[in-house]
N, CA, C and O atoms as a Tripos MOL2 file, in Angstrom:
@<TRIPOS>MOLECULE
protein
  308   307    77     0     0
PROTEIN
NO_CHARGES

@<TRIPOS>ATOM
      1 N         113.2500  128.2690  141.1790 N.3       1 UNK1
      2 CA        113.5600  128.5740  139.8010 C.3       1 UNK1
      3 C         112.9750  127.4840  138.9130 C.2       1 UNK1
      4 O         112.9900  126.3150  139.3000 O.2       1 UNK1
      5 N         112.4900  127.8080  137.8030 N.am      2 UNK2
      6 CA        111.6600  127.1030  136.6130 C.3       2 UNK2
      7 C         112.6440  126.8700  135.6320 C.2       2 UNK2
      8 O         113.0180  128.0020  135.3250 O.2       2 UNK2
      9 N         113.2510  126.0870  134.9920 N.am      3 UNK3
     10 CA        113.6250  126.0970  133.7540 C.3       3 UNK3
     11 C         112.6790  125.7870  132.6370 C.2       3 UNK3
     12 O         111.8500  124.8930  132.4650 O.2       3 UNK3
     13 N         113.2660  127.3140  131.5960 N.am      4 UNK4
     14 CA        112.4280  127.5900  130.7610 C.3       4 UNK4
     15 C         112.7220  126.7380  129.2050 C.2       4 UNK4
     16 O         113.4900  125.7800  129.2920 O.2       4 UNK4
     17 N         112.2840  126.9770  128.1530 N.am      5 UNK5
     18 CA        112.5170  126.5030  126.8580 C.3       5 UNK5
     19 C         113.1720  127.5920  126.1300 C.2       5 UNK5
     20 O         112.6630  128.4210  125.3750 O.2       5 UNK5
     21 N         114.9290  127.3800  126.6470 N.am      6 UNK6
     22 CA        115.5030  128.2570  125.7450 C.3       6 UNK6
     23 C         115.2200  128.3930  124.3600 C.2       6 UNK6
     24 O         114.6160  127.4630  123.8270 O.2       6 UNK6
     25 N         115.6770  129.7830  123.3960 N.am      7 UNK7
     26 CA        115.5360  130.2210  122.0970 C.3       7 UNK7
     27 C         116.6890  129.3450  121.4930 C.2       7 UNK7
     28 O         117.8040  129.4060  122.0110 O.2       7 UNK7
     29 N         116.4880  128.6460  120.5630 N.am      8 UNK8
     30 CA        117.2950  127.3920  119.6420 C.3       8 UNK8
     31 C         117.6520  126.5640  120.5760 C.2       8 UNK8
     32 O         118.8610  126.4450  120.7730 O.2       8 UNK8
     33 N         116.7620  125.8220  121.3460 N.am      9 UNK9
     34 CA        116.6770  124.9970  122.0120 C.3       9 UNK9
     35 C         117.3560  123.5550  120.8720 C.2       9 UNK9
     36 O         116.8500  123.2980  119.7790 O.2       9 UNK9
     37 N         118.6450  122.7370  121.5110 N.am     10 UNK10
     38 CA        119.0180  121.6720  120.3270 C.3      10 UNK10
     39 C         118.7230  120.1680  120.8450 C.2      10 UNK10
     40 O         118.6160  119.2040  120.0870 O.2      10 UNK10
     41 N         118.5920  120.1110  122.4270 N.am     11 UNK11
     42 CA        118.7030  119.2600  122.8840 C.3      11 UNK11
     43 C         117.6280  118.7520  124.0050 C.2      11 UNK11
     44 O         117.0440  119.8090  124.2450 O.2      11 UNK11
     45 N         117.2770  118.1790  124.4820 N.am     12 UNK12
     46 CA        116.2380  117.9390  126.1240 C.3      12 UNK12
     47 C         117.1450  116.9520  126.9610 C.2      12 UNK12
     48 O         117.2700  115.7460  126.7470 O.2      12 UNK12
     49 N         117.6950  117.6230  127.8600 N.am     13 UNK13
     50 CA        118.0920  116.7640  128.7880 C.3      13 UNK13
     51 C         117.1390  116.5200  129.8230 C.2      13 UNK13
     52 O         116.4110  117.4040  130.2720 O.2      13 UNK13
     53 N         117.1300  114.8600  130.3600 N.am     14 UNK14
     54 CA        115.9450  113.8770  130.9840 C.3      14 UNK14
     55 C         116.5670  113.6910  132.2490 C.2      14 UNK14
     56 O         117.7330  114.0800  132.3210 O.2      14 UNK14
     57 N         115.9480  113.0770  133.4780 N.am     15 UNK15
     58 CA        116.6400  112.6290  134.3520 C.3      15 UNK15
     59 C         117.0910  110.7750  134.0720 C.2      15 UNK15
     60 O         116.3830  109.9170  133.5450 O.2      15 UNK15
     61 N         118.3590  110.6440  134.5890 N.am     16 UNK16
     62 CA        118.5560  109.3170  134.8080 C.3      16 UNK16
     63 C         117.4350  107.7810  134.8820 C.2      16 UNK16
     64 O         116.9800  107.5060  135.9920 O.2      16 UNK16
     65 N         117.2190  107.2560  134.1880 N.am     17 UNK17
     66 CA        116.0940  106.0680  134.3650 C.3      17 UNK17
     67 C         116.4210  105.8980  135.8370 C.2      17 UNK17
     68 O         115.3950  105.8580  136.5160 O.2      17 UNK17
     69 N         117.9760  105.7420  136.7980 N.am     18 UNK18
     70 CA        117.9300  105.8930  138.3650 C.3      18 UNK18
     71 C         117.8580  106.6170  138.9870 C.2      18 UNK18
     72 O         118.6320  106.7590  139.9340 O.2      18 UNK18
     73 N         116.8600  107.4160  138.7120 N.am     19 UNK19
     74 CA        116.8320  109.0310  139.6090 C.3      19 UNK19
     75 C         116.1000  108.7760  140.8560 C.2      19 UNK19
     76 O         114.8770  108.7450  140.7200 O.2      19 UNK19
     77 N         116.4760  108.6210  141.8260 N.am     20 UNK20
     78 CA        115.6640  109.0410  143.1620 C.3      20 UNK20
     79 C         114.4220  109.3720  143.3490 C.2      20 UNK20
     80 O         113.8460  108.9660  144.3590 O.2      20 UNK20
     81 N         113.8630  110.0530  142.5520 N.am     21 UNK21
     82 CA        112.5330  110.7240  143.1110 C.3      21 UNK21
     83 C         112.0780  110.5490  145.0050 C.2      21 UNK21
     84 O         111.7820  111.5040  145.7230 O.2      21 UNK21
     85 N         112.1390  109.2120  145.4120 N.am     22 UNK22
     86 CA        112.2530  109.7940  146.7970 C.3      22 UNK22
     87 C         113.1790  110.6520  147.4260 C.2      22 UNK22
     88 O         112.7900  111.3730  148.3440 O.2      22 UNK22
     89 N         114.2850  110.6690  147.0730 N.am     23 UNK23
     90 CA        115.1910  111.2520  147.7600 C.3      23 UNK23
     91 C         115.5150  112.5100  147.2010 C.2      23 UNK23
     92 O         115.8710  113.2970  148.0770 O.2      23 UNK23
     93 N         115.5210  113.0140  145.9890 N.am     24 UNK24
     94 CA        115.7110  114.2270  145.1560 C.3      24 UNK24
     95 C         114.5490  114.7150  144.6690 C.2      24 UNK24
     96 O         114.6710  115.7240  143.9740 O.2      24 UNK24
     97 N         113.1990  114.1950  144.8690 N.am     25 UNK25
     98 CA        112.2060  115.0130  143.7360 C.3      25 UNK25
     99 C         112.1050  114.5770  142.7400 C.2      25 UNK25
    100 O         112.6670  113.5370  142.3970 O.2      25 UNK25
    101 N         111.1750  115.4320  141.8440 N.am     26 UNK26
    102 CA        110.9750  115.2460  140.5160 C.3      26 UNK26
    103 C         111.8810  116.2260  139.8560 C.2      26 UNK26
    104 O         112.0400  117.4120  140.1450 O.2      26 UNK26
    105 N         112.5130  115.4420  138.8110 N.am     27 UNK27
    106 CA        113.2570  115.8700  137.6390 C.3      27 UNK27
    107 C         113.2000  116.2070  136.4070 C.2      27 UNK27
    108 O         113.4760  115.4580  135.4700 O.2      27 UNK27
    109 N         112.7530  117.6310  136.3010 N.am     28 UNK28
    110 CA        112.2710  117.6440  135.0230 C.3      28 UNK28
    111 C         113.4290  117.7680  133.6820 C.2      28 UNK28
    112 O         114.6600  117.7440  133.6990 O.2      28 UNK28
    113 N         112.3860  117.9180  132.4750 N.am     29 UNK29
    114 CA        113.1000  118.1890  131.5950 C.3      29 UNK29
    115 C         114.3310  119.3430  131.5050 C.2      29 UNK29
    116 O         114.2410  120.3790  132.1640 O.2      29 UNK29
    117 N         115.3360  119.1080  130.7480 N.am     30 UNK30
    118 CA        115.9640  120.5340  130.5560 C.3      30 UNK30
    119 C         116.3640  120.7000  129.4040 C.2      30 UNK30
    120 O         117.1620  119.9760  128.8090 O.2      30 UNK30
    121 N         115.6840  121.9550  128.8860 N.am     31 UNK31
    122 CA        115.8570  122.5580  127.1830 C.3      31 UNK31
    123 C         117.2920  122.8780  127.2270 C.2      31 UNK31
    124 O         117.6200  123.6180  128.1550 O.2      31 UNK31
    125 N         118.2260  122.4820  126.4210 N.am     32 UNK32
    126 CA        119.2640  123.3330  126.1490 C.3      32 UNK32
    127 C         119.8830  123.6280  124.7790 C.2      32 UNK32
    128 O         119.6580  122.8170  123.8800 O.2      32 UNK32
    129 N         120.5040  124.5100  124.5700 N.am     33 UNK33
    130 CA        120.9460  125.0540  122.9730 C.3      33 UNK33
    131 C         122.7460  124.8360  123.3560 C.2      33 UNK33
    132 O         123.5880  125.4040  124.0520 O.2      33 UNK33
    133 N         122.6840  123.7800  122.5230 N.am     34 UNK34
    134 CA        124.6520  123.1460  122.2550 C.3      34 UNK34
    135 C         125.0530  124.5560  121.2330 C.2      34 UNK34
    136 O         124.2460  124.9550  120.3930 O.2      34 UNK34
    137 N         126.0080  125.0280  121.3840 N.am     35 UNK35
    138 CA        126.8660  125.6900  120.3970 C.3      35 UNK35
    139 C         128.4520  125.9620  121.0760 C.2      35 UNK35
    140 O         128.7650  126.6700  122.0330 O.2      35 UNK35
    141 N         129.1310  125.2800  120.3600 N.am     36 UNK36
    142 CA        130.6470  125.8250  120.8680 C.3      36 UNK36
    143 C         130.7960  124.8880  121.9050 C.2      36 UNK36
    144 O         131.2720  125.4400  122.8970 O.2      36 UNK36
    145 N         130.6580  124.1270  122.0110 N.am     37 UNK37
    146 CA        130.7160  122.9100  123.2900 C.3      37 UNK37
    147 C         129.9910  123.3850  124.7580 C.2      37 UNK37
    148 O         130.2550  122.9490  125.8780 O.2      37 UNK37
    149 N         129.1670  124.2400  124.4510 N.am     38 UNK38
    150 CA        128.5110  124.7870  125.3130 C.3      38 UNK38
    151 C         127.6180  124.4590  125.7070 C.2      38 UNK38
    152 O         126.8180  124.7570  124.8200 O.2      38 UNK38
    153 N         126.5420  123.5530  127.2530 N.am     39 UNK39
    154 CA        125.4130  123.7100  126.8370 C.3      39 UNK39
    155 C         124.6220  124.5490  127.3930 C.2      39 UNK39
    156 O         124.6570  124.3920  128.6130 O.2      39 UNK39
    157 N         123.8240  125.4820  127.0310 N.am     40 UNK40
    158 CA        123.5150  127.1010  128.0020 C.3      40 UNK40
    159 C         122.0620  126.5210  127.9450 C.2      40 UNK40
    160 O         121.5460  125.9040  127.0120 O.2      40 UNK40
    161 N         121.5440  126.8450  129.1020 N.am     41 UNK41
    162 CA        119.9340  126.8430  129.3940 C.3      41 UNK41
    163 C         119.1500  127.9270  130.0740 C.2      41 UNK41
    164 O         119.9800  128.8240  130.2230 O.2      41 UNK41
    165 N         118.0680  128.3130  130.5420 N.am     42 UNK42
    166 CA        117.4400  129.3350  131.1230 C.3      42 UNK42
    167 C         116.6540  129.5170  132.2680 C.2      42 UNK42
    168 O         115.5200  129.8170  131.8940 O.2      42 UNK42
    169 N         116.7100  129.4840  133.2210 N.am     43 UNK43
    170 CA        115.6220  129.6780  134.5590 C.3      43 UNK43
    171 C         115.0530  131.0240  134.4510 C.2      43 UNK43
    172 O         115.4770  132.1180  134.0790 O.2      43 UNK43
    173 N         113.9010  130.5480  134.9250 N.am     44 UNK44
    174 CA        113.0090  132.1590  135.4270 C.3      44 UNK44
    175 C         113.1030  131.7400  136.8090 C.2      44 UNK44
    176 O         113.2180  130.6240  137.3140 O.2      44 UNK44
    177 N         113.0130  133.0970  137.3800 N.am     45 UNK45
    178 CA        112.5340  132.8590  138.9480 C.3      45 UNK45
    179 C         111.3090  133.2820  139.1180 C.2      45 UNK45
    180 O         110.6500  133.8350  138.2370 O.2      45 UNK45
    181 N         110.8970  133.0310  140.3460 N.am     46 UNK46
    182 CA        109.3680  132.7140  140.8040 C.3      46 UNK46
    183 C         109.5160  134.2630  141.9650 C.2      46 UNK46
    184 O         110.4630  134.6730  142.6360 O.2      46 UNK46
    185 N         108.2090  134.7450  141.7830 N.am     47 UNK47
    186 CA        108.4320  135.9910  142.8910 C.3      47 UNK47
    187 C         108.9160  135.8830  143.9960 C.2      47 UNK47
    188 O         109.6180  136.7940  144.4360 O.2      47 UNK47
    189 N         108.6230  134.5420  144.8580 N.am     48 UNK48
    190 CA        109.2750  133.9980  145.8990 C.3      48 UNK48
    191 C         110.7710  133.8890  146.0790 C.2      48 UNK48
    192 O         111.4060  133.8480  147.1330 O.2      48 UNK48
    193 N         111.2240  133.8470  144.7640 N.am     49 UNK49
    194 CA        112.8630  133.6490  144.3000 C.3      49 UNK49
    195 C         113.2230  134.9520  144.3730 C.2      49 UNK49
    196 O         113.6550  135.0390  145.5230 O.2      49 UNK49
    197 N         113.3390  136.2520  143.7630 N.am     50 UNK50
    198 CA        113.1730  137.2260  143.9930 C.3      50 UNK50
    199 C         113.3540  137.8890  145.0560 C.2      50 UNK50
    200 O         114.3880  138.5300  145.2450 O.2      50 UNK50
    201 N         112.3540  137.8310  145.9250 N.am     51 UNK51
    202 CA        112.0350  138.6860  147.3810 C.3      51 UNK51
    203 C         113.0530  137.7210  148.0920 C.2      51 UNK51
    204 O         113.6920  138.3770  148.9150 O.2      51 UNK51
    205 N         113.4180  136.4650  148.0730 N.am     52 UNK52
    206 CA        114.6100  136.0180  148.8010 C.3      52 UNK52
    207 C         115.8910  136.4080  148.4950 C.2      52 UNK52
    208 O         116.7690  136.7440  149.2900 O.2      52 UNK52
    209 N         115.9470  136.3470  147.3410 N.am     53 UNK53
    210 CA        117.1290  137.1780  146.7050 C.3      53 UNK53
    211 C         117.4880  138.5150  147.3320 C.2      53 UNK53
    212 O         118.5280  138.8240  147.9140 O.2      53 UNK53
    213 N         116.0110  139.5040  147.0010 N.am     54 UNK54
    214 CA        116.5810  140.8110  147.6330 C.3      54 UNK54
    215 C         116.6350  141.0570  148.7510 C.2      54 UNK54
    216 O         117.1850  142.1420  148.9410 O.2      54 UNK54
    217 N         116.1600  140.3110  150.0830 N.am     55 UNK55
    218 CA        116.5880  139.7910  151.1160 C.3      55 UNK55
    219 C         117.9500  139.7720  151.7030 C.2      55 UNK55
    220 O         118.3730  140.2380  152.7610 O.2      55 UNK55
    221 N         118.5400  139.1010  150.7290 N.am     56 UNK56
    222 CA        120.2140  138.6560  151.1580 C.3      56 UNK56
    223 C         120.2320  137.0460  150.8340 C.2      56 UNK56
    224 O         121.0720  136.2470  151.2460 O.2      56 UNK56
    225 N         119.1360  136.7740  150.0210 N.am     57 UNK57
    226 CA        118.9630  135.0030  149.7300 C.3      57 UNK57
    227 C         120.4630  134.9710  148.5120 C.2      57 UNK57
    228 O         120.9960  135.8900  147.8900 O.2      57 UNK57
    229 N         120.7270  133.6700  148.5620 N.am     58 UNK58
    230 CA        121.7840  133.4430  147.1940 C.3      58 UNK58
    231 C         121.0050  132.4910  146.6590 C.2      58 UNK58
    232 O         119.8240  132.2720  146.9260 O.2      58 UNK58
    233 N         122.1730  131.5460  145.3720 N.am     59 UNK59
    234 CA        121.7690  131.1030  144.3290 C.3      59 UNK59
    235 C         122.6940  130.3360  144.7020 C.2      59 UNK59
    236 O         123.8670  130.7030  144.7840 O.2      59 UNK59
    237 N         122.1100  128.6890  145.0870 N.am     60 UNK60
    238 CA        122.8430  127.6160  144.6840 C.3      60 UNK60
    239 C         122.7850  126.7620  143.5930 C.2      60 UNK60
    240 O         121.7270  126.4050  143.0730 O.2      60 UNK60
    241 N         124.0750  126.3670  143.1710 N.am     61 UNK61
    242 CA        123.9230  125.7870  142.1280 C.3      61 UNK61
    243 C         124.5100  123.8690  142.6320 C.2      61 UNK61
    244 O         125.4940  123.8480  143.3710 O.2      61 UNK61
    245 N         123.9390  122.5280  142.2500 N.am     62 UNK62
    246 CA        124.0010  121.6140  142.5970 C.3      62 UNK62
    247 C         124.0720  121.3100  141.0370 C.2      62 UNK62
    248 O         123.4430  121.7840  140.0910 O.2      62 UNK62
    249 N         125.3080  120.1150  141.1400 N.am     63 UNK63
    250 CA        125.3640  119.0060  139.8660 C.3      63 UNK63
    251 C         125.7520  118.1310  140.5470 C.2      63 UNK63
    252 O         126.6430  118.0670  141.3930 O.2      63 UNK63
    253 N         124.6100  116.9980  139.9140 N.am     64 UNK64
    254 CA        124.9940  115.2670  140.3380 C.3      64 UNK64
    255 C         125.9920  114.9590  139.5170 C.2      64 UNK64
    256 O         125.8040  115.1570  138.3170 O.2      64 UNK64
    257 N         127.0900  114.4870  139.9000 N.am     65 UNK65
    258 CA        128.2640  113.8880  139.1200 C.3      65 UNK65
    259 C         129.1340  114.8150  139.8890 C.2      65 UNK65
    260 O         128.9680  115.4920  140.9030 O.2      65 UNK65
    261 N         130.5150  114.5370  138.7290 N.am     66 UNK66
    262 CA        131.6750  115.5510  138.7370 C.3      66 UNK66
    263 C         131.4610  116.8180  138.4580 C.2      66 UNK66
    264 O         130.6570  116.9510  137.5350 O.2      66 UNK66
    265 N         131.8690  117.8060  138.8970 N.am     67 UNK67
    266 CA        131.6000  119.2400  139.0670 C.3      67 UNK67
    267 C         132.0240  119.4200  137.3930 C.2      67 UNK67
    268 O         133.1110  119.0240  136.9730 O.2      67 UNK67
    269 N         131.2490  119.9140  136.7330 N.am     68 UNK68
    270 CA        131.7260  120.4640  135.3690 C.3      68 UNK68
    271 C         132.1910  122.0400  135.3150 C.2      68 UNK68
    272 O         131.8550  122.6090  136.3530 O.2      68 UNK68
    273 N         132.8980  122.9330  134.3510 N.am     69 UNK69
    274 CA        133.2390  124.2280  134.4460 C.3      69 UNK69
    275 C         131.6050  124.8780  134.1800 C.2      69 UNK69
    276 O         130.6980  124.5960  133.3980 O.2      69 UNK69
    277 N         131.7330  125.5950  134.9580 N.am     70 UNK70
    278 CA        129.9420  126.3190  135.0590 C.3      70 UNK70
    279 C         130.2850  127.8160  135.2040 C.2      70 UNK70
    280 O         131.3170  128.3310  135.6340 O.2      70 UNK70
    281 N         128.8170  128.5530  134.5950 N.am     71 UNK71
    282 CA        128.8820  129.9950  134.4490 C.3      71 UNK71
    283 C         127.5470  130.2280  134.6150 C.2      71 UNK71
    284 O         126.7470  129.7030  133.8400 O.2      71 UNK71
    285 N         127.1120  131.0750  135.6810 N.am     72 UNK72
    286 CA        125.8370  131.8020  136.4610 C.3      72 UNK72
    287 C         126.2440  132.8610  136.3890 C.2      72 UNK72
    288 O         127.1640  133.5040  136.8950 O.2      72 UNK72
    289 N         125.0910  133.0950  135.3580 N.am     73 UNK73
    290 CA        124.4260  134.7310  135.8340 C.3      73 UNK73
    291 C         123.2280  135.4020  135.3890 C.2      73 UNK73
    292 O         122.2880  134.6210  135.2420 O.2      73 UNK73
    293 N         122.9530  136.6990  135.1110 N.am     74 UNK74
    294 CA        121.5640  137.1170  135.1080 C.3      74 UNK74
    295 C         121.4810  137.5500  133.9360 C.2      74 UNK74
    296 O         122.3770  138.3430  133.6460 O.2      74 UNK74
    297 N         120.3360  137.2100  132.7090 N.am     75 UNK75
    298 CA        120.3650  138.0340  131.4470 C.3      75 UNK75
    299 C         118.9950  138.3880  131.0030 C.2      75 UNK75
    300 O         117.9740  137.8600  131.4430 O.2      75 UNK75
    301 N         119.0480  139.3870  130.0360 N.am     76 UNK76
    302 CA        118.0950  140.3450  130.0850 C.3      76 UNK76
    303 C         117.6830  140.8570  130.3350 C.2      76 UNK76
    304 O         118.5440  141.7110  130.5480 O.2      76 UNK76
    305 N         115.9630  141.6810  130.8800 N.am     77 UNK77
    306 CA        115.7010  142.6700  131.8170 C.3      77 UNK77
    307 C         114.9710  142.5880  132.6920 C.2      77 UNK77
    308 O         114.8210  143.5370  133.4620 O.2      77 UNK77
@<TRIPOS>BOND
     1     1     2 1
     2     2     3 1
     3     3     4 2
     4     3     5 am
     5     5     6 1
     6     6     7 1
     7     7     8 2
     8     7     9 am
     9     9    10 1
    10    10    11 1
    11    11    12 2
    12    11    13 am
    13    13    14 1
    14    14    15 1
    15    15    16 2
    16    15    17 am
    17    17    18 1
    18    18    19 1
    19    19    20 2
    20    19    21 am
    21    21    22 1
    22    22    23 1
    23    23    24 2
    24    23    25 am
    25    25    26 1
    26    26    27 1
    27    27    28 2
    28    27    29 am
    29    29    30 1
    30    30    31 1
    31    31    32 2
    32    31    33 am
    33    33    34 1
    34    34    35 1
    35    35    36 2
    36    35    37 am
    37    37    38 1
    38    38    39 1
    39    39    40 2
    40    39    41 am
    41    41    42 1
    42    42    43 1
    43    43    44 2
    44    43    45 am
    45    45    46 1
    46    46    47 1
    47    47    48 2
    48    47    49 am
    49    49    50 1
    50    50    51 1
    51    51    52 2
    52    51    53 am
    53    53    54 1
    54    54    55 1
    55    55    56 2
    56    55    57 am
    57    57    58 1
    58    58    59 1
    59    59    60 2
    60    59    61 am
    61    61    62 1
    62    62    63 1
    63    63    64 2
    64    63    65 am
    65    65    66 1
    66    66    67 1
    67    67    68 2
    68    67    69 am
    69    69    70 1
    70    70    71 1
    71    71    72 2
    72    71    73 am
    73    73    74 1
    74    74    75 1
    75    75    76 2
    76    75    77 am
    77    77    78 1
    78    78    79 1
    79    79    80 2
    80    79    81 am
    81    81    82 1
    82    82    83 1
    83    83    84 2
    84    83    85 am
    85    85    86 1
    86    86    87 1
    87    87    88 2
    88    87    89 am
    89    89    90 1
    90    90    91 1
    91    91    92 2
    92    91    93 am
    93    93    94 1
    94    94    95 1
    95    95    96 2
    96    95    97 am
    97    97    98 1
    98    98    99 1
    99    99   100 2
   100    99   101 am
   101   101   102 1
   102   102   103 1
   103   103   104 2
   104   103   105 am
   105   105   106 1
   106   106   107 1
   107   107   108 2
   108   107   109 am
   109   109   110 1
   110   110   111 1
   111   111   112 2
   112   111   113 am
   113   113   114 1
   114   114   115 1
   115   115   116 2
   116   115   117 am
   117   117   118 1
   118   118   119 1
   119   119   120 2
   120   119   121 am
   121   121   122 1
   122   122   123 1
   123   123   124 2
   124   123   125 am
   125   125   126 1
   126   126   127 1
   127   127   128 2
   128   127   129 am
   129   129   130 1
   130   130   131 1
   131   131   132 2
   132   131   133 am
   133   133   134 1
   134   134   135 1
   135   135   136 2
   136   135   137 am
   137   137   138 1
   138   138   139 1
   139   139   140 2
   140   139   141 am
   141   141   142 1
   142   142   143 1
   143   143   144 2
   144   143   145 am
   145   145   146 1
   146   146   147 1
   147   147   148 2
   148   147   149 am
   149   149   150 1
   150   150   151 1
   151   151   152 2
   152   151   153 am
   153   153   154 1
   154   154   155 1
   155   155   156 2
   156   155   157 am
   157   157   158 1
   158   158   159 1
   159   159   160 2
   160   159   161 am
   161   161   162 1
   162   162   163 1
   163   163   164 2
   164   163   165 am
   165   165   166 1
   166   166   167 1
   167   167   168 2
   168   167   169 am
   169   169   170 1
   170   170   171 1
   171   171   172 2
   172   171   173 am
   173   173   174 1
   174   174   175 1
   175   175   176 2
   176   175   177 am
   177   177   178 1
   178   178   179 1
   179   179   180 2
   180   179   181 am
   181   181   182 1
   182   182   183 1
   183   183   184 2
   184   183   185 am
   185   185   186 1
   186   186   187 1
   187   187   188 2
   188   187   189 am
   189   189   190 1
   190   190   191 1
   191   191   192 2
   192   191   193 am
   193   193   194 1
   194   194   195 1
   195   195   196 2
   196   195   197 am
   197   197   198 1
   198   198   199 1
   199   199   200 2
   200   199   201 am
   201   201   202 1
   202   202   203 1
   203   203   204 2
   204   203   205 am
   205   205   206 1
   206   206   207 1
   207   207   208 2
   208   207   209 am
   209   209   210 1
   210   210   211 1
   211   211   212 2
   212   211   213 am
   213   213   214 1
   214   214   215 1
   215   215   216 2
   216   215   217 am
   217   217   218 1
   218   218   219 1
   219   219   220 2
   220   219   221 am
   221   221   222 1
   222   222   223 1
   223   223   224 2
   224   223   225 am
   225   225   226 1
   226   226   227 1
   227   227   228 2
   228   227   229 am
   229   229   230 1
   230   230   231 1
   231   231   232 2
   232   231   233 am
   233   233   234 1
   234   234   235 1
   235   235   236 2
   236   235   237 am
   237   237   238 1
   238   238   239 1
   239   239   240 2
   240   239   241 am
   241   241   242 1
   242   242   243 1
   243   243   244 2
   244   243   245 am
   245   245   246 1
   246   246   247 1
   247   247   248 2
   248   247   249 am
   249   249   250 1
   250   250   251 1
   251   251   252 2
   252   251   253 am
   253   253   254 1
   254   254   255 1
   255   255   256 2
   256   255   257 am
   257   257   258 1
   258   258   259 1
   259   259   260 2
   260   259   261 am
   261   261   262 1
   262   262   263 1
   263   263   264 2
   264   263   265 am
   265   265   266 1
   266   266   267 1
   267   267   268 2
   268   267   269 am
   269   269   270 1
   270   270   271 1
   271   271   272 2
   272   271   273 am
   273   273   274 1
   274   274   275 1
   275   275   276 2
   276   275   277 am
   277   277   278 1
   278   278   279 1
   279   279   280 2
   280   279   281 am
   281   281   282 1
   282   282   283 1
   283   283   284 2
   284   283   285 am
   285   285   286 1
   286   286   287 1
   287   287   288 2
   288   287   289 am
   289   289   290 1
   290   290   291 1
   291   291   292 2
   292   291   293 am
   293   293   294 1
   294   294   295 1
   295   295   296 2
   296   295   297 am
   297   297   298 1
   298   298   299 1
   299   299   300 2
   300   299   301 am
   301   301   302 1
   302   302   303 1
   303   303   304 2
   304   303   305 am
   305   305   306 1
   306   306   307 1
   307   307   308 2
@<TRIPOS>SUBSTRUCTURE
     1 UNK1         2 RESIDUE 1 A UNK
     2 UNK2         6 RESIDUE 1 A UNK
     3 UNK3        10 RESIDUE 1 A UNK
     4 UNK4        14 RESIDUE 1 A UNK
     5 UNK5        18 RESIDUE 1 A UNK
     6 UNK6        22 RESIDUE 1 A UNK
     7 UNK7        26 RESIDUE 1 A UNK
     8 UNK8        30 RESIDUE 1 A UNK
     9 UNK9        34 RESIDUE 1 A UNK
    10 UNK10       38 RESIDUE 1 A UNK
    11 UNK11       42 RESIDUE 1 A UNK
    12 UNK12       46 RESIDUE 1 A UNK
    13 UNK13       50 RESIDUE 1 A UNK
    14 UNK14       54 RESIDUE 1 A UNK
    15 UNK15       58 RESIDUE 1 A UNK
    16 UNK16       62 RESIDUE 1 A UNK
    17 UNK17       66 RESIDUE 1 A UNK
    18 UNK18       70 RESIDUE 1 A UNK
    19 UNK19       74 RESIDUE 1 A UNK
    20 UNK20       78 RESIDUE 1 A UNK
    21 UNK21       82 RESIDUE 1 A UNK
    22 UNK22       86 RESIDUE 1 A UNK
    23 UNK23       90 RESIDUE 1 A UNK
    24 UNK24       94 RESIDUE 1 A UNK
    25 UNK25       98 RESIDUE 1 A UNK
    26 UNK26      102 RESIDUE 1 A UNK
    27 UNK27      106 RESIDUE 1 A UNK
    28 UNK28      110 RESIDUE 1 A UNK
    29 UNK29      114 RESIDUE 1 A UNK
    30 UNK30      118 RESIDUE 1 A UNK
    31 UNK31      122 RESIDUE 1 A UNK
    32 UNK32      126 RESIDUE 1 A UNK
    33 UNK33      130 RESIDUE 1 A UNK
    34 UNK34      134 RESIDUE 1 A UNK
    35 UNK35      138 RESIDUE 1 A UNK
    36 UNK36      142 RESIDUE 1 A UNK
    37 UNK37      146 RESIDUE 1 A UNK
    38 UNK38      150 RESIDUE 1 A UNK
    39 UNK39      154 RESIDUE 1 A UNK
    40 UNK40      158 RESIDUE 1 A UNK
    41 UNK41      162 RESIDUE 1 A UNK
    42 UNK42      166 RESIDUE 1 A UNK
    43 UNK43      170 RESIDUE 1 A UNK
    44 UNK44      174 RESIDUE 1 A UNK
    45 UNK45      178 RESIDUE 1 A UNK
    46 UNK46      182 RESIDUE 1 A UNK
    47 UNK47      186 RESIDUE 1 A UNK
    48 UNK48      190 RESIDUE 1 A UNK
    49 UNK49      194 RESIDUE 1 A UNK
    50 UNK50      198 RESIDUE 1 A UNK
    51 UNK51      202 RESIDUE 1 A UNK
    52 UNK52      206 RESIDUE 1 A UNK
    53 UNK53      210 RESIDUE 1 A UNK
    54 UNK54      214 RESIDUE 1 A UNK
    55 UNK55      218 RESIDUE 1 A UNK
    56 UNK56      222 RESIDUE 1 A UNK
    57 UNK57      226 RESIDUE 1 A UNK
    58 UNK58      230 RESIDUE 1 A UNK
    59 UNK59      234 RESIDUE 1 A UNK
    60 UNK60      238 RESIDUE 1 A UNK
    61 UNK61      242 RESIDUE 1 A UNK
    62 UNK62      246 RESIDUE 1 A UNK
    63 UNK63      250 RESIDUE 1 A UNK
    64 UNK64      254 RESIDUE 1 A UNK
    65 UNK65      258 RESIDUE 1 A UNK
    66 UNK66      262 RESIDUE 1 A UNK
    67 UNK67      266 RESIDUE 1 A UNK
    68 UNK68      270 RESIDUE 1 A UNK
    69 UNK69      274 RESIDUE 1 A UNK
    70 UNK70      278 RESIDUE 1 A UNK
    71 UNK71      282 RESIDUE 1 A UNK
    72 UNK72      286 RESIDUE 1 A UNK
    73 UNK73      290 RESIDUE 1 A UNK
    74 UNK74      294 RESIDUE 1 A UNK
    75 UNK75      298 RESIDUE 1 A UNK
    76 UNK76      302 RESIDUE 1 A UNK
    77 UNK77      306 RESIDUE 1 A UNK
């Protein structure tokens, strides 16, 4: 999954100046739009994402830190 440049994008979240990169990768940017104490962002998936999906693949979701209240799911068409 790609994260995209959400529509009213308010914010760019960066990785940590201590980010791993050996151990986690590269960390990219993440566009997000604050409203309502919310911060909502956007992935596309990659065809590869997809055909695993319809497979029987799932969707993990990982946060470094404390688990925050989170909401996944699929929008648009």
């Amino acid at each position: 999954m790609t994260p995209t440049i959400i529509e009213g994008a308010t914010h760019v979240l960066r990785a940590p100046d201590s980010w791993p990169v050996d151990q986690e990768g590269d960390c990219g940017d993440l566009h997000v739009r604050l409203e309502d104490h919310k911060y909502t962002s956007e992935w596309e998936l990659s065809p590869g994402d997809l055909l695993r999906l319809q497979l029987g693949g799932r969707v993990r979701l990982t946060v470094y830190g404390m688990q925050p209240a989170v909401k996944l799911e699929v929008v648009g068409s």
